[in-house]
C-alpha positions as CSV (number, residue, x, y, z in Angstrom):
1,X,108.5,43.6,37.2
2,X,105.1,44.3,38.9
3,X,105.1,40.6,39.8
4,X,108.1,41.3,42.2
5,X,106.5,43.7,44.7
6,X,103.6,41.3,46.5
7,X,106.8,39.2,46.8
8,X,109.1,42.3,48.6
9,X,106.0,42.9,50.6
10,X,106.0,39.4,52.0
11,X,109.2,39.5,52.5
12,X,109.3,43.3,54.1
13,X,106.2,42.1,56.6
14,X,108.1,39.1,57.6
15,X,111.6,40.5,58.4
16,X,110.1,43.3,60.2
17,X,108.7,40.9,62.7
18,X,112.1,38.8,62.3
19,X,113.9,41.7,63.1
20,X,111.6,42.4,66.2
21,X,112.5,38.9,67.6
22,X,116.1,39.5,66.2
23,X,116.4,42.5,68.7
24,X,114.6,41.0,71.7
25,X,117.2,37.8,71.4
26,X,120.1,40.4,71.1
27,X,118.9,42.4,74.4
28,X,118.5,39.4,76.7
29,X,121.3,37.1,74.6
30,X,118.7,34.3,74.9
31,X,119.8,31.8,72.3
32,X,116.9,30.1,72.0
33,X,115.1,33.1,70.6
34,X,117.8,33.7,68.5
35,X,118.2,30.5,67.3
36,X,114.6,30.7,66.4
37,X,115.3,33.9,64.1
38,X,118.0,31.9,62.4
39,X,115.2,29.4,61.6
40,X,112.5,32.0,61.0
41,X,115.5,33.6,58.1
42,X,115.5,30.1,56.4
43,X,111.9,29.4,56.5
44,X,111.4,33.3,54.9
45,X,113.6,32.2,51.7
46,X,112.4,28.5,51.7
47,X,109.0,30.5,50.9
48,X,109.4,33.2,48.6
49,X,112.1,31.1,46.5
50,X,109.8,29.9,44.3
51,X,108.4,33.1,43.3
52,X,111.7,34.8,43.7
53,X,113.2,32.7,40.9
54,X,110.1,33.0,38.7
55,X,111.0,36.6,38.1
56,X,114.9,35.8,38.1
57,X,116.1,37.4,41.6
58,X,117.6,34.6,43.7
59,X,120.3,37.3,45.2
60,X,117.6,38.1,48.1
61,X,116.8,34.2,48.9
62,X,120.2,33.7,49.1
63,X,121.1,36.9,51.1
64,X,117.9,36.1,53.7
65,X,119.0,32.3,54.0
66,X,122.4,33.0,54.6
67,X,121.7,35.2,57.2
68,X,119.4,32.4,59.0
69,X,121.8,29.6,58.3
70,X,124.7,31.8,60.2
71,X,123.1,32.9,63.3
72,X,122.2,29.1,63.8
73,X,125.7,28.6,63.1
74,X,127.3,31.1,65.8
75,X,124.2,30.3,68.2
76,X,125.8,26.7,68.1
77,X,129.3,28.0,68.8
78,X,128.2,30.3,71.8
79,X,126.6,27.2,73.5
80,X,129.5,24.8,72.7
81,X,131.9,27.9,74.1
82,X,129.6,28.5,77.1
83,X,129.3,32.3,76.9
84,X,128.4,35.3,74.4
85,X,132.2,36.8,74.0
86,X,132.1,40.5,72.1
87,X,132.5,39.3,68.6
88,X,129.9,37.4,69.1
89,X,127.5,40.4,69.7
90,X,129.6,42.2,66.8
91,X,128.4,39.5,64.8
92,X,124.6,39.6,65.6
93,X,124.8,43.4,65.2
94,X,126.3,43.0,62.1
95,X,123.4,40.6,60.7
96,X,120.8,42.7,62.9
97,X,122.2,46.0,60.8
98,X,122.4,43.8,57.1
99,X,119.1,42.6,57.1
100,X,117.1,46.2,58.7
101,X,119.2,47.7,55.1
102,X,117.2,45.4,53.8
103,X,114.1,45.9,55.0
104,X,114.6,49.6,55.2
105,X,115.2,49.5,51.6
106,X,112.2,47.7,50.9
107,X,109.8,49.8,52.9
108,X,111.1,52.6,51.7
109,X,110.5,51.4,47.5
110,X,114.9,52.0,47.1
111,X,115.0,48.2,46.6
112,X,112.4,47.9,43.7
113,X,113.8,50.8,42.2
114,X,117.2,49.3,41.3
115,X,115.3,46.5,40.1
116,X,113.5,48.1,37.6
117,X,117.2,50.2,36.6
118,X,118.5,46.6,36.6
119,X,115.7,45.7,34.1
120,X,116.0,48.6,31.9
121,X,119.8,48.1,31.6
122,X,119.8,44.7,30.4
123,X,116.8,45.4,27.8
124,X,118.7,48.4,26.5
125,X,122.2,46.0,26.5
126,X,120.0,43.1,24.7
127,X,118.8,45.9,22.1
128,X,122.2,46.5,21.4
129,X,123.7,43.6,21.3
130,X,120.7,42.0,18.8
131,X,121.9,45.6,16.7
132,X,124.8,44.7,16.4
């Protein structure tokens, strides 16, 4: 499990700055910069996939990519619509809030913790079950 945390520090460096850009976009509702995070998101799981899967935790990549692959998405449908309409910010502050969890659970170690309880459980289940 040590392997995991040069990958959650990547991945708690990058999103901070994502987050940054994230809040800047929100403030101004420029939709290129937010566009941008949306790419920035995808590029963050296209990179730490590889060494997310080697220790068997795909749920973040998929979590961080999905986030990236639906602001794109609702950037495109405030330009097709012409304007930001309030659940459109809703929607951005929902994302915003989902992905500082993240991070904030990161930073804080919360994240790696469950890992490791995760770990332990399904050693001690894999003990029992070879037992029985």
């Amino acid at each position: 499990m040590e392997k995991f945390l040069p990958i959650l520090d990547v991945i708690r460096s990058r999103l901070a700055e994502i987050l940054s850009k994230n809040r800047d976009g929100m403030c101004s509702w420029d939709l290129e910069k937010l566009r941008n995070v949306g790419d920035d998101l995808i590029k963050l799981s296209s990179d730490v996939y590889p060494r997310l899967l080697e220790v068997g935790h795909r749920i973040l990549y998929q979590s961080i990519r999905e986030a990236g692959l639906g602001i794109i998405w609702r950037v495109s449908l405030i330009e097709k619509n012409g304007e930001v309409k309030a659940e459109d910010k809703e929607y951005f502050a929902n994302v915003y809030e989902a992905l500082q969890n993240i991070h904030m659970k990161i930073e804080s170690g919360e994240y790696y913790r469950a890992l490791l309880e995760i770990a332990n459980k399904r050693r001690r289940d894999e003990k029992e079950q070879f037992i029985l």
